[in-house]
N, C-alpha and C positions, 0 to 999 in steps of 0.2 A: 314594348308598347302594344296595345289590344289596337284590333282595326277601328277605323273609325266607322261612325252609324251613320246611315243615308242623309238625316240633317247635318251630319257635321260635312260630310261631302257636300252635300248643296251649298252652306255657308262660306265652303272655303270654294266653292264656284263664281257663279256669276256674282252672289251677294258680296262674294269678299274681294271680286277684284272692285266693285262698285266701290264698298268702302274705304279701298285701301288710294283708291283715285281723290275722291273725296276728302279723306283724312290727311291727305296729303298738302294738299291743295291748303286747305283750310286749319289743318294744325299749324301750318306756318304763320297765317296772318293772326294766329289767336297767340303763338308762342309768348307772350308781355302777358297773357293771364295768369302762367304758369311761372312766372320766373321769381314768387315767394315761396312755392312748395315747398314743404321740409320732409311730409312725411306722405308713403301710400299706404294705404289700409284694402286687405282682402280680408274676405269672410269665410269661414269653412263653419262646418256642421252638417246640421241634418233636417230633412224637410217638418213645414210648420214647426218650429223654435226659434223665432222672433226676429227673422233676417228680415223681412221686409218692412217691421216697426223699428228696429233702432236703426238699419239702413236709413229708412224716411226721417229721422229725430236729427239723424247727423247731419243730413243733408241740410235741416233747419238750421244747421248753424252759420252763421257769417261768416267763418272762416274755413268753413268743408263743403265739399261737392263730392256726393256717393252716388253715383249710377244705380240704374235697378235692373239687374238682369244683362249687362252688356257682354260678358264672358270676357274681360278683360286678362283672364291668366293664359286661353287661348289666344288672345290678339297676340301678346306676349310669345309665348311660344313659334308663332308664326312669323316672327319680325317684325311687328310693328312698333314704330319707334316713338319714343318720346310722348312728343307734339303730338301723334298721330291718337295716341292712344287717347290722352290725355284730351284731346280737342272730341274725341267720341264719348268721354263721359262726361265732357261739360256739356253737350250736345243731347246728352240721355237725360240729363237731372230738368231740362229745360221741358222735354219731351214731355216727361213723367209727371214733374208738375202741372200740368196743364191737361194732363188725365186726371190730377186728382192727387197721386203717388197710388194709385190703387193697386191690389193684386189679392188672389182667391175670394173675390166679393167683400172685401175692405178698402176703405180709403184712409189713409195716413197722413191728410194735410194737416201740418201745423200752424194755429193760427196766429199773425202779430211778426211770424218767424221769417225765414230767408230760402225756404224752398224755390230750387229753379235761378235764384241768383246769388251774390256774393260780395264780399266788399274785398280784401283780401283772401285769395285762398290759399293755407298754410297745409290743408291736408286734403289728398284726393283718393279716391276710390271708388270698389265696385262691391256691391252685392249681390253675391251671386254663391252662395251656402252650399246646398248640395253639388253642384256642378264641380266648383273648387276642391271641394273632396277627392269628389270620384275621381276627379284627375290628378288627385296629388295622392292617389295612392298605386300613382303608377313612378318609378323610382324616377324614369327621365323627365317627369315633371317637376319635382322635389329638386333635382341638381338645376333645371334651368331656372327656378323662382329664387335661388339665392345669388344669382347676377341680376337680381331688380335692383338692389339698391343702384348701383352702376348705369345701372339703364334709364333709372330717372331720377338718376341726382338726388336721392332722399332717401329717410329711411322705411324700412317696410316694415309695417306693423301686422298684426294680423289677429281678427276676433274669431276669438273659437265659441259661438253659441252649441250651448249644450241644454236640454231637457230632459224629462225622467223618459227614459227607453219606451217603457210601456203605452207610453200616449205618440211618440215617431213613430214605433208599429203600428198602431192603429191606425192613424191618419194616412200612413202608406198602403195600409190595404184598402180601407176607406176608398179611397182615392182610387185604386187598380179597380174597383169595381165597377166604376163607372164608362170602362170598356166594357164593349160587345165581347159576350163570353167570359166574363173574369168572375167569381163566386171568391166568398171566402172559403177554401179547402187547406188542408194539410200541405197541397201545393203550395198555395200561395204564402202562405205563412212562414214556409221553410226559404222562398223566392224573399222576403220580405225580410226574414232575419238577417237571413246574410249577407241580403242590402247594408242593411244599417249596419251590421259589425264590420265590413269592411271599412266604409268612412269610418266607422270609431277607431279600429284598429290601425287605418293610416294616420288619422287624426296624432292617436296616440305614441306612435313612432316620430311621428314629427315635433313632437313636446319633450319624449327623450331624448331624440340629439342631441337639442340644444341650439338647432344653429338659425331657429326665427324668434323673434321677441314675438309670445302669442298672451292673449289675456283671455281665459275662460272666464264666461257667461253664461250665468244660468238662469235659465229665462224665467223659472219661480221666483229667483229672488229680483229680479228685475223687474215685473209685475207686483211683486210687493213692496219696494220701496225703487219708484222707476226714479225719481228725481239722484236720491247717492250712487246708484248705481251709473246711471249718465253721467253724473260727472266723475264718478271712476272713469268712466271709459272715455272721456274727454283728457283728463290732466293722463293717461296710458295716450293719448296721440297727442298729447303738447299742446292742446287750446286750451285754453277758460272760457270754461261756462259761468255767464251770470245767471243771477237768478229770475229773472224772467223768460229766459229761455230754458231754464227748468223746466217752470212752473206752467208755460204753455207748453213743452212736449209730453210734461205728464200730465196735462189736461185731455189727451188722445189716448191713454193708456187704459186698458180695461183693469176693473176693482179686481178679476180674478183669472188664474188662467183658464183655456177648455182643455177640461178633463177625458179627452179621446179615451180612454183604455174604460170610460166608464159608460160608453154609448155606443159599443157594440155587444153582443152576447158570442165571444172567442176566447177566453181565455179561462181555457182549459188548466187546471194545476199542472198538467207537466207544460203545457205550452208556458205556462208562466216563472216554472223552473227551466228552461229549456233558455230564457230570458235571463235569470240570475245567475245560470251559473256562466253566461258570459262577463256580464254585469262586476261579477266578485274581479274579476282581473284586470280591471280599471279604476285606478285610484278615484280617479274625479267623476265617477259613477256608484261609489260606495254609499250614497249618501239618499238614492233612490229605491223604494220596493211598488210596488202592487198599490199595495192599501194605501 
């Protein structure tokens, strides 16, 4: 296991002994929320491809609560139990709602829907996409998330959002350049691919095992018909969606996706071969080019 980065030190510091006093305390008295759960849902993927819109769509449901951003595979890792964790993502969704569900200057609130609260809740989880990768492409992360089911009495489900490579890269360099000193060069580029092929590459080891129940999602076809696709991904974690909670989450969904790979001037033919011929050695990436 690679060392940990100075935020994950600080969080497992003072922040995590705060929490863990906290969650303690308080997943006990909340424990009777908890006790219809069937199923947890984690997310894995890759940055900008639609963790934070179908994150925020589930949470609309009256029978789920998804957190945004809580790092829930690391509480996990770290002992935290049950109730504890559990009482920190009904605790995030309440938070988030009352921002808005916002994140990268977007807001996700669903309207008419159940954001922040819940009637029964049958599925719980966290959104947290790229993070859940990066750490499940380390092997001791992978062996300790298949004692979740045991650790909270359900089953564990898990959404693999996927979109075309060439728009992840961009929006990751995109983004690095908005640090002091960061350009797009040959550096960054090379910093940036092997980003993203690592999560793909762990991703994709963890779908041949065999040993999680995962549903790929692609977030073109999601944005083209978000209403079947949600309830694909509804009846894959065991709730029923009616149709008004369709019809108001895909009343927040954009008519089309953004096309990052077409609003920067980087991609060079080999940089864009340099792209495919990772591309070709993933099944559920065949269906992706350029143009």
């Amino acid at each position: 296991m690679r060392s940990l980065s100075k935020r994950d030190r600080l969080y497992m510091g003072k922040r995590w002994s705060w929490l863990k006093i906290r969650s303690t305390i308080f997943g006990k008295q909340k424990e009777s929320l908890f006790k219809e759960v069937k199923t947890f849902v984690l997310f894995i993927g890759y940055p900008r491809s639609g963790h934070s819109l179908i994150g925020s769509l589930l949470d609309a449901h009256p029978n789920m609560v998804i957190s945004n951003q809580l790092d829930a595979l690391s509480l996990f890792y770290h002992n935290y139990t049950r109730n504890q964790i559990f009482y920190l993502i009904w605790k995030n969704t309440k938070k988030e709602s009352n921002k808005g569900r916002s994140n990268s200057g977007y807001k996700f609130e669903v309207p008419n829907q159940w954001q922040g609260k819940h009637q029964t809740i049958n599925v719980i989880g966290d959104k947290r996409g790229g993070k859940s990768s990066r750490l499940l492409a380390q092997a001791v992360f992978r062996s300790a998330i298949q004692d979740l089911p045991n650790r909270t009495k359900s089953k564990l489900k898990i959404l693999h959002l996927i979109r075309n490579p060439y728009d992840n890269i961009s929006t990751m360099m995109t983004r690095a350049t908005k640090r002091p000193g960061r350009i797009i060069d040959e550096t960054l580029f090379k910093e940036k691919l092997d980003s993203y092929f690592t999560k793909v590459n762990s991703n994709n080891l963890m779908i041949q095992e065999g040993n999680f129940d995962i549903l790929n999602i692609h977030f073109e076809d999601f944005i083209k018909s978000p209403q079947s696709e949600l309830a694909k991904i509804c009846y894959f974690l065991e709730v029923e969606p009616n149709i008004e909670y369709l019809k108001d989450c895909a009343s927040i969904v954009w008519p089309q996706p953004n096309y990052s790979r077409f609003k920067i001037d980087i991609w060079t033919e080999n940089r864009k071969a340099r792209v495919a011929e990772e591309m070709i050695k993933i099944d559920w990436l065949e269906r992706y080019s350029f143009e």
